[in-house]
PANUTI-182552 format. One line per field, with one value per residue (C-alpha): residue number from 0; z, y, x. Coordinates in Angstrom, 1 decimal. Last residue first. Layout:
! residues N
resi [NUM_...];
c3 [Z_...];
c2 [Y_...];
c1 [X_...];
This chain:
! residues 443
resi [442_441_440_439_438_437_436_435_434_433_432_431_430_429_428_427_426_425_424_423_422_421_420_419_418_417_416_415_414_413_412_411_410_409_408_407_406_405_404_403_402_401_400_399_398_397_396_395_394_393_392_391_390_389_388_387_386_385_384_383_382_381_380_379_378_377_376_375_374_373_372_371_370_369_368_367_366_365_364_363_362_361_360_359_358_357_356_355_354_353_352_351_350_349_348_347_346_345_344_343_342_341_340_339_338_337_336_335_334_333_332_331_330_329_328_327_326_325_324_323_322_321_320_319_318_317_316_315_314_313_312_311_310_309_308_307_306_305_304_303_302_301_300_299_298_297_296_295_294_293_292_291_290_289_288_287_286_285_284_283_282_281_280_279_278_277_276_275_274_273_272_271_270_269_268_267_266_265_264_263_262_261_260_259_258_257_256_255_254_253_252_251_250_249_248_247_246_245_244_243_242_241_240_239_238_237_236_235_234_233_232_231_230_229_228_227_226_225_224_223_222_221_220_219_218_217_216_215_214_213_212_211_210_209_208_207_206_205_204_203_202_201_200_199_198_197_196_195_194_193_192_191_190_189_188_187_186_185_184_183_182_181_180_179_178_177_176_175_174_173_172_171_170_169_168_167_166_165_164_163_162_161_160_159_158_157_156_155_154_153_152_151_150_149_148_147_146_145_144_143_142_141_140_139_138_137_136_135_134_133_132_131_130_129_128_127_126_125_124_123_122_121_120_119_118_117_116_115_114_113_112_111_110_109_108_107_106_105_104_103_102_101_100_99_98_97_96_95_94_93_92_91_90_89_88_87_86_85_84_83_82_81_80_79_78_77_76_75_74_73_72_71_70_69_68_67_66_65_64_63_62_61_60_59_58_57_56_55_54_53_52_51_50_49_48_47_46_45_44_43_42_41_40_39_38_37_36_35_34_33_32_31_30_29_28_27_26_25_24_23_22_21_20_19_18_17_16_15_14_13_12_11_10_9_8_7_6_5_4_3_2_1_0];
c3 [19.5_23.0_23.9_26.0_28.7_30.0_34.0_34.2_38.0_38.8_42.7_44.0_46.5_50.4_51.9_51.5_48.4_47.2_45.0_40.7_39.0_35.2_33.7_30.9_28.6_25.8_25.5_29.5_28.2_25.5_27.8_30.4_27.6_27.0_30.6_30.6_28.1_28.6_30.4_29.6_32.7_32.5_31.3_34.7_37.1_35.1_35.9_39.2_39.5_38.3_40.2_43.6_45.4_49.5_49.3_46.5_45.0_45.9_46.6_44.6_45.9_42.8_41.9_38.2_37.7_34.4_33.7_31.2_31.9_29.6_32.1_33.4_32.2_34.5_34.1_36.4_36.4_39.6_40.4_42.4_43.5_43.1_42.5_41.4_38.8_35.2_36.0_37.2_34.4_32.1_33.4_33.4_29.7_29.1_30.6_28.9_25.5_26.4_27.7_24.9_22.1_24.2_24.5_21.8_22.7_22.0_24.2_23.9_26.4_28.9_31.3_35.0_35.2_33.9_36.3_35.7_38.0_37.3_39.0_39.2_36.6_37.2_33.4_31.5_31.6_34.1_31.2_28.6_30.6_31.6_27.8_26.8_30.2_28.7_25.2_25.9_28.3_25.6_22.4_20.4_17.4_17.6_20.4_19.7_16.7_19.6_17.5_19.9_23.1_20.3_18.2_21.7_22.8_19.7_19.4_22.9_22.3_19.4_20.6_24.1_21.0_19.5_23.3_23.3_20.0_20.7_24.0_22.7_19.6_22.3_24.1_20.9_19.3_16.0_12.5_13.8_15.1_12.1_9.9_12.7_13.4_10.1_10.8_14.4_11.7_10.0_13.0_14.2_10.2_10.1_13.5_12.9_9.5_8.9_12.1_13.1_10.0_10.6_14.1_13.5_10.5_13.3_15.8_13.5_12.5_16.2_16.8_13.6_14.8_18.3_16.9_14.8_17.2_19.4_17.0_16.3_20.3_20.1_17.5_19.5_22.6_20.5_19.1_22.4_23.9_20.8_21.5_24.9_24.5_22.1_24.0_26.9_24.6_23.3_26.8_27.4_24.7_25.9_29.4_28.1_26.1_28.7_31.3_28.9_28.7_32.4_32.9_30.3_31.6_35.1_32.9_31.6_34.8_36.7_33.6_34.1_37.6_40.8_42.0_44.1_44.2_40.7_39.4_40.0_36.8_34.7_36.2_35.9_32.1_31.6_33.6_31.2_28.1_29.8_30.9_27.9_26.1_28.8_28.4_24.5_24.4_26.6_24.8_21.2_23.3_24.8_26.8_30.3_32.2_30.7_31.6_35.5_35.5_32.6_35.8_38.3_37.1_37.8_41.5_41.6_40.5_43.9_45.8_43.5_44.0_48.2_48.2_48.7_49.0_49.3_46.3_46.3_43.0_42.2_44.8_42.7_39.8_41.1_42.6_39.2_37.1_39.9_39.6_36.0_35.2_37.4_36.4_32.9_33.6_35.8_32.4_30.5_33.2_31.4_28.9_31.1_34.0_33.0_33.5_36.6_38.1_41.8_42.7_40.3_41.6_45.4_44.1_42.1_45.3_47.3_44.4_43.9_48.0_47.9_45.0_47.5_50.2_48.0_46.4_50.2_51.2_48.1_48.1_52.0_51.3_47.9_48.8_51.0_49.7_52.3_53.8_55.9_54.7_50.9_49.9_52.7_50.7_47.4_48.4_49.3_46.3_44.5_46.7_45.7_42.1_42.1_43.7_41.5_38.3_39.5_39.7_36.4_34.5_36.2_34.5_31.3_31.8_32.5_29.8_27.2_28.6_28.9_25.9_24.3_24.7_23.7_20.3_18.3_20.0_19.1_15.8_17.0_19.7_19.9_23.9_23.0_21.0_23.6_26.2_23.1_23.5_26.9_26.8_24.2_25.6_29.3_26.9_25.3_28.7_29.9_27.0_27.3_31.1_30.0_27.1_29.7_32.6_29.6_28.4_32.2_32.6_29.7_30.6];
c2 [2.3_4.1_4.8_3.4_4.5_1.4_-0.1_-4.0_-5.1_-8.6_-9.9_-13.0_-15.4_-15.5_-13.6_-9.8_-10.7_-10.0_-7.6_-7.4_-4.3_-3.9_-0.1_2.0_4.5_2.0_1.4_0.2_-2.2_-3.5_-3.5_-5.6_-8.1_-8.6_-9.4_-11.9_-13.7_-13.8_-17.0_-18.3_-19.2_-15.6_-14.2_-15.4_-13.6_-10.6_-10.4_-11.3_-8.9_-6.3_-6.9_-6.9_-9.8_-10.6_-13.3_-15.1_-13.9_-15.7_-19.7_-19.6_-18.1_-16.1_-12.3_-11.5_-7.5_-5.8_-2.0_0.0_4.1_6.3_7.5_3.7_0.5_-2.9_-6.5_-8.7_-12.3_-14.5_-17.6_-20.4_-23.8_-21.9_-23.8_-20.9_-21.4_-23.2_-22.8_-19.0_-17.9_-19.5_-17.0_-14.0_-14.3_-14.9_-12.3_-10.2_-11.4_-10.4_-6.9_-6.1_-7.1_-4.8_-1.9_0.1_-0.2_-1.8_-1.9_-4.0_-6.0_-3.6_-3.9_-3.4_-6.2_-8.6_-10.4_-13.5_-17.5_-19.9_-22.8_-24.2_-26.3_-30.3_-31.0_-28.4_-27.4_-24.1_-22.7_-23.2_-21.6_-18.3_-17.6_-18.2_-15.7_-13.0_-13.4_-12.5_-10.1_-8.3_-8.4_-10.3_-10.2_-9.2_-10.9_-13.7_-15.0_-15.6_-16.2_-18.5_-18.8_-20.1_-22.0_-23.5_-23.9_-25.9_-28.0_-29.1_-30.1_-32.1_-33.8_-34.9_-36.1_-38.2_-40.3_-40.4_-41.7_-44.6_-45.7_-45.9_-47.6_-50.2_-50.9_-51.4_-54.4_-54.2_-54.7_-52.8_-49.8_-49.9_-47.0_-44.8_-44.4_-43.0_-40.4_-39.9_-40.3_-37.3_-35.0_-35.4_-35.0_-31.9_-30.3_-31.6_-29.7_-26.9_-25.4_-25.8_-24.2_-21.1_-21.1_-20.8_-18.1_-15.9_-16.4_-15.1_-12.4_-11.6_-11.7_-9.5_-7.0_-6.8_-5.9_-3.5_-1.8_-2.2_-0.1_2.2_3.2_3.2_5.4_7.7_7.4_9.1_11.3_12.7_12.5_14.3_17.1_17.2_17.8_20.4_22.0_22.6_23.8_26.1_27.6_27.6_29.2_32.1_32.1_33.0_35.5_37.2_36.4_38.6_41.3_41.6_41.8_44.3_46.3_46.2_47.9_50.7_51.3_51.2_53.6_55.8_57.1_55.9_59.1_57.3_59.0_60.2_57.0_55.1_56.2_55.6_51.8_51.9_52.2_49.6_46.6_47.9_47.0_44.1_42.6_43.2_41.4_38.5_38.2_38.3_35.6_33.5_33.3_32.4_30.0_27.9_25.0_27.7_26.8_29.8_32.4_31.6_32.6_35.3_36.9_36.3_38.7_41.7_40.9_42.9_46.2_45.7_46.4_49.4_50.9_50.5_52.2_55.8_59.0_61.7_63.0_59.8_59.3_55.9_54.2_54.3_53.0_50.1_48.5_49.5_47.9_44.8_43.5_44.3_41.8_39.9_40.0_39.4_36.2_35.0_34.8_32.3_29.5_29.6_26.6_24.6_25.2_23.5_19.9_20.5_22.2_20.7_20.9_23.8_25.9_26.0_26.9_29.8_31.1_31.0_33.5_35.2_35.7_37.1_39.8_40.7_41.1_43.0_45.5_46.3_47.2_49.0_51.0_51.8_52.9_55.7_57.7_57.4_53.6_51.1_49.0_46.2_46.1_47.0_44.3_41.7_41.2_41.7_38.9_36.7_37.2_36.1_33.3_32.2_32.9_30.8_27.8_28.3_28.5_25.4_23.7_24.9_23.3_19.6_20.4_20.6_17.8_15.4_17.2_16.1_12.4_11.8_13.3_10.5_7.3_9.1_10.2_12.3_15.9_14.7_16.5_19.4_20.1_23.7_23.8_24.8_21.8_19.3_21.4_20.7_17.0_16.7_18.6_16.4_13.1_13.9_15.1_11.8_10.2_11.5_10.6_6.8_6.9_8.4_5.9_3.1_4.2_4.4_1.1_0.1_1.5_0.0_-3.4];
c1 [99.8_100.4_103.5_105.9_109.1_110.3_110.1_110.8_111.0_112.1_111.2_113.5_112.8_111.7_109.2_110.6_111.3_115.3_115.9_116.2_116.2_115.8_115.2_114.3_115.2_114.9_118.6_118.7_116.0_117.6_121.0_119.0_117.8_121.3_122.2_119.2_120.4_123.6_124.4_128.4_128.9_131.2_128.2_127.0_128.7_128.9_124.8_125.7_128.3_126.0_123.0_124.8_126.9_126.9_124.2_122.9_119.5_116.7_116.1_112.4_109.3_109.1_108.1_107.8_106.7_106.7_105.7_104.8_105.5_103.2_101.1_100.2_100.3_100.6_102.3_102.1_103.6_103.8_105.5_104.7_107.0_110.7_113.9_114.9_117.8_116.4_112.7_113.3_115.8_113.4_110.6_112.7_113.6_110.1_109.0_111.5_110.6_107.0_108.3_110.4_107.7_104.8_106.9_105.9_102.6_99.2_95.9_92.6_92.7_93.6_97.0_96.4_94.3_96.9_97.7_99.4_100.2_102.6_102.9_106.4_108.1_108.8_107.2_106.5_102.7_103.6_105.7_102.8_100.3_102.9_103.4_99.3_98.4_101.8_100.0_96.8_97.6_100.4_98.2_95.5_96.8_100.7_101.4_99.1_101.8_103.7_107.5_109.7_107.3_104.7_106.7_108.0_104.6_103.3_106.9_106.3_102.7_103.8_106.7_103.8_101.7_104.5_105.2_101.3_101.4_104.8_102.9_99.2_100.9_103.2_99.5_97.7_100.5_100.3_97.8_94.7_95.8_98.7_96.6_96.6_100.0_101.0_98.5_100.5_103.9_102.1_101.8_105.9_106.9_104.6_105.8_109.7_109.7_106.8_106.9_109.4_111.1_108.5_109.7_113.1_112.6_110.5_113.1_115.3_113.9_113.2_116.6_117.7_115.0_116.5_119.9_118.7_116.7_120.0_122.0_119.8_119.6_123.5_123.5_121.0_123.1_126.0_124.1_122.8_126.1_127.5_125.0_125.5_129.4_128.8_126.5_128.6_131.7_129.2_128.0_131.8_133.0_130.0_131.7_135.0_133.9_131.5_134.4_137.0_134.5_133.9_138.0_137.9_135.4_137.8_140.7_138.7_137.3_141.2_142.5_139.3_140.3_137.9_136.2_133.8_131.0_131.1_132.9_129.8_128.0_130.9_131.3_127.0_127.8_130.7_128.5_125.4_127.6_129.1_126.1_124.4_127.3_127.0_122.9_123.5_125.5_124.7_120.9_123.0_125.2_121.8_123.0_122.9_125.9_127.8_124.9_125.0_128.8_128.5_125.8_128.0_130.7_128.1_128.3_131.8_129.4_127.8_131.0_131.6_128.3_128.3_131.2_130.3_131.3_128.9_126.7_124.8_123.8_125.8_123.7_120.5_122.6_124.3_120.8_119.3_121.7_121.7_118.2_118.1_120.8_119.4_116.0_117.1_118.6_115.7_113.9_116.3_115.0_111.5_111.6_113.7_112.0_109.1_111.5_112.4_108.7_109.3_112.4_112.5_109.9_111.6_114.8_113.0_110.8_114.4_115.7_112.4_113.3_116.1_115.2_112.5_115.2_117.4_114.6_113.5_117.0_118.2_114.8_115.2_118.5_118.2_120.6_123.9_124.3_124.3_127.5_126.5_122.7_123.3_126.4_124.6_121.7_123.3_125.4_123.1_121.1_124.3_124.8_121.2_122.0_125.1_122.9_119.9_122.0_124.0_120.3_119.5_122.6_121.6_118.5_119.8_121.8_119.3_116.7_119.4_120.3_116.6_115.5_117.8_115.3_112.2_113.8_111.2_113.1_116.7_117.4_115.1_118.0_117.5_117.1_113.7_112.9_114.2_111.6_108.6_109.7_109.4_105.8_104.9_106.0_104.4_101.2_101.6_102.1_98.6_96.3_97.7_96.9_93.5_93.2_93.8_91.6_88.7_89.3_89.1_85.8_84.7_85.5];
C-alpha cells in the first residue's frame, strides 16, 4: 500500500508541475486573468501554439530565401561569410521546427527569441554586402526579406513584443536601405518610398497582433463563463440530489422501517407465512431505498473516496434484479486520494452504468478507473449489443435527446467544460467501451 501511495503522490507531484508550467506560459502571454483556470489554458496555449507553427513555416521560407538570395546572386565582399551565416541560419530554423514538435508548450515562453535573430540575421547579411565597391544586388534582394519579419511578429499574441520587433525592423530596414544605396546607386525618392511600405506592414501587423489577442481573450472569457456556468449547474444537481435523498431518507425509508416494527408486534396474532411475505416484500423497499440514497447522494464519496465509492456503486447495480455482473478496478486509483474530479467521475459511472442496464443487454461489465500525471481516467467496457451500426457519437447522442434521454449527453458537456473528454467505440469482442479522460488535481 505504500508503494502505491507513493506512485500516486508522484503522479500528483507531476501534474502540478504540468499545471504550473501551463500556467506560468498563460502568464507570459499576459493573460493572468486566465492562468488559475485549467479548463481555459487549453483554448489559450492552443492558439498560441497554432501562432508558433506559422512562425516556423514563414521562417523556414525565410531561411530559404536567404539561402538562395546569397548562393544565386552573392555579394562582391564578404561571400564565404554570407554563405556560411545562411546555412547556419538554415539550420537554427530546421533545429526550431524540430524543438517545437516536441517542446509546444516551452516554446511559448522562448519563441520571442528567434525574433531577434532574425532581425540580426538579415542586418548583418544586408550590411556586409552593402560594402562591395562594385555593383551589386545581392543587398537589395535581401532587404525584400525584411517584410517577413512584421509577418512572423503579427501572429505572435504579444502586441507590446510586435511592436518593438516591427519598429526595430523598420528603423534598421531604413538604415541598411542607406547603406545599400552605395552599391547600388538607387535614388532616395525609391528608399524613402520602400521605408514606407515597411512602416505601413509594422502598423498593420501590430493591429493585427492586437486584433489576435482580442479574439483569444474573449474566447478565453467566453469559455470561462461557460465553465461557471456548468459549476453552477452541477452544484444545483447535486443539491438536489442531496435534498432528494435527505427526503428519502427520512419519509418512505422511516415509514418502510416502522411498518417492519409494526410487523413484529402481529407475529403472533396473523397468518406467519403472509407476515414472512408482506416483511420480505418491505425489506426488498428498504434495500432499494438504501442503494438509491446511496447512488443519489454517496455519502462514501466524500469519506472514504472514489474506489470506495465506485466498488459500493457497481455492488448495488449488480444486486438489481436481471442486471449484469459488475465487476471494478481500482488499482490504479489509491485509497487514500482526492481530486477534483472525483464527483464527475462517480456521476459519470453511474450515468454509464444505467445506460448499460437500460440498453445493453450485456451479462458482465467492467469499471476502471486509473490516476495518473494529473489526467483521471474512467473506463466501462460491456459485453452488451454495441453501438448501432453506421451512426457516430454525435448522432447517437442527438439520437437520443430526441427520445428524450439526456443524461448522458449532459454529462458529456460537463466533461467537455472540464477540459475533458467522452468517447464511446465499439469492443473489439463485442459491446461498447466508454472512456472518461479530465484534467484533475490532487486534493
Amino acid at each position: 500500500m505504500a508503494s502505491s501511495s507513493s506512485a500516486d503522490s508522484s503522479g500528483g507531484a507531476d501534474g502540478a508541475g504540468g499545471s504550473d508550467r501551463i500556467a506560468g506560459a498563460t502568464r507570459y502571454l499576459g493573460l493572468d486573468e486566465f492562468a488559475d483556470e485549467p479548463r481555459i489554458h487549453d483554448i489559450l496555449i492552443d492558439h498560441a501554439i497554432r501562432g508558433i507553427r506559422i512562425q516556423v513555416v514563414l521562417r523556414l521560407f525565410l531561411s530559404l530565401f536567404v539561402l538562395l538570395t546569397v548562393s544565386l546572386d552573392p555579394p562582391a565582399h564578404a561571400e564565404t561569410f554570407s554563405v556560411v551565416t545562411a546555412i547556419l541560419y538554415a539550420a537554427w530554423c530546421i533545429g526550431g521546427a524540430i524543438v517545437v514538435v516536441g517542446h509546444e508548450s516551452a516554446m511559448i515562453r522562448y519563441s520571442w527569441i528567434a525574433l531577434p535573430i532574425d532581425l540580426l540575421l538579415l542586418t548583418a547579411l544586408a550590411v556586409a554586402a552593402s560594402r562591395s565597391n562594385e555593383l551589386s544586388w545581392t543587398t537589395d534582394v535581401l532587404l525584400s526579406g525584411f517584410v517577413f519579419v512584421p509577418m512572423i511578429a503579427a501572429i505572435a499574441l504579444q502586441p507590446r513584443t510586435c511592436a518593438v520587433v516591427v519598429v526595430v525592423t523598420t528603423a534598421v530596414y531604413a538604415v541598411s536601405s542607406a547603406l545599400a544605396r552605395t552599391s547600388n546607386g538607387e535614388p532616395w525618392s525609391v528608399i524613402v518610398l520602400r521605408i514606407l511600405v515597411v512602416a505601413a506592414l509594422a502598423v498593420g501587423a501590430i493591429l493585427l497582433s492586437r486584433l489576435q489577442r482580442s479574439r483569444v481573450t474573449t474566447i478565453g472569457a467566453l469559455a470561462a463563463e461557460r465553465a461557471r456556468l456548468l459549476d453552477a449547474t452541477m452544484e444545483i444537481e447535486e443539491r438536489e440530489r442531496r435534498d432528494l435523498a435527505d427526503n428519502l431518507h427520512d419519509g418512505a425509508l422511516q415509514y418502510v422501517l416502522a411498518a417492519r416494527q409494526e410487523l413484529a408486534t402481529l407475529r403472533d396474532s396473523a397468518d406467519p407465512v403472509t407476515l414472512d411475505r408482506v416483511d420480505g416484500a418491505l425489506r426488498d423497499a428498504a434495500q432499494l431505498l438504501r442503494s438509491t440514497l446511496s447512488e443519489l447522494h454517496p455519502a462514501v464519496l466524500e469519506q472514504a473516496g472514489l474506489a470506495v465509492a465506485l466498488t459500493d456503486l457497481t455492488s448495488s447495480f449488480g444486486s438489481r434484479a436481471g442486471a449484469p455482473a459488475v465487476a471494478v478496478d481500482t488499482v490504479g486509483w489509491s485509497p487514500e486520494l482526492r481530486t477534483s474530479a472525483d464527483s464527475l467521475l462517480f456521476a459519470t459511472a453511474r450515468e454509464l452504468l444505467t445506460n448499460v442496464i437500460k440498453h445493453a443487454a450485456a451479462t458482465t461489465v467492467e469499471v476502471t478507473a486509473e490516476f495518473d500525471e494529473g489526467r483521471a481516467r474512467l473506463v466501462v467496457v460491456d459485453d452488451g449489443t454495441g453501438l448501432p451500426a453506421g451512426i457516430d457519437v454525435d448522432e447517437l447522442m442527438r439520437r437520443r435527446q430526441a427520445k428524450g434521454h439526456i443524461g448522458l449527453a449532459s454529462r458529456r458537456v460537463r466533461i467537455e467544460g472540464t477540459g475533458g473528454t467522452l468517447s464511446l467505440s465499439d469492443h473489439p469482442g463485442g459491446g461498447t467501451v466508454a472512456i472518461v479522460e479530465v484534467p484533475a488535481r490532487v486534493l
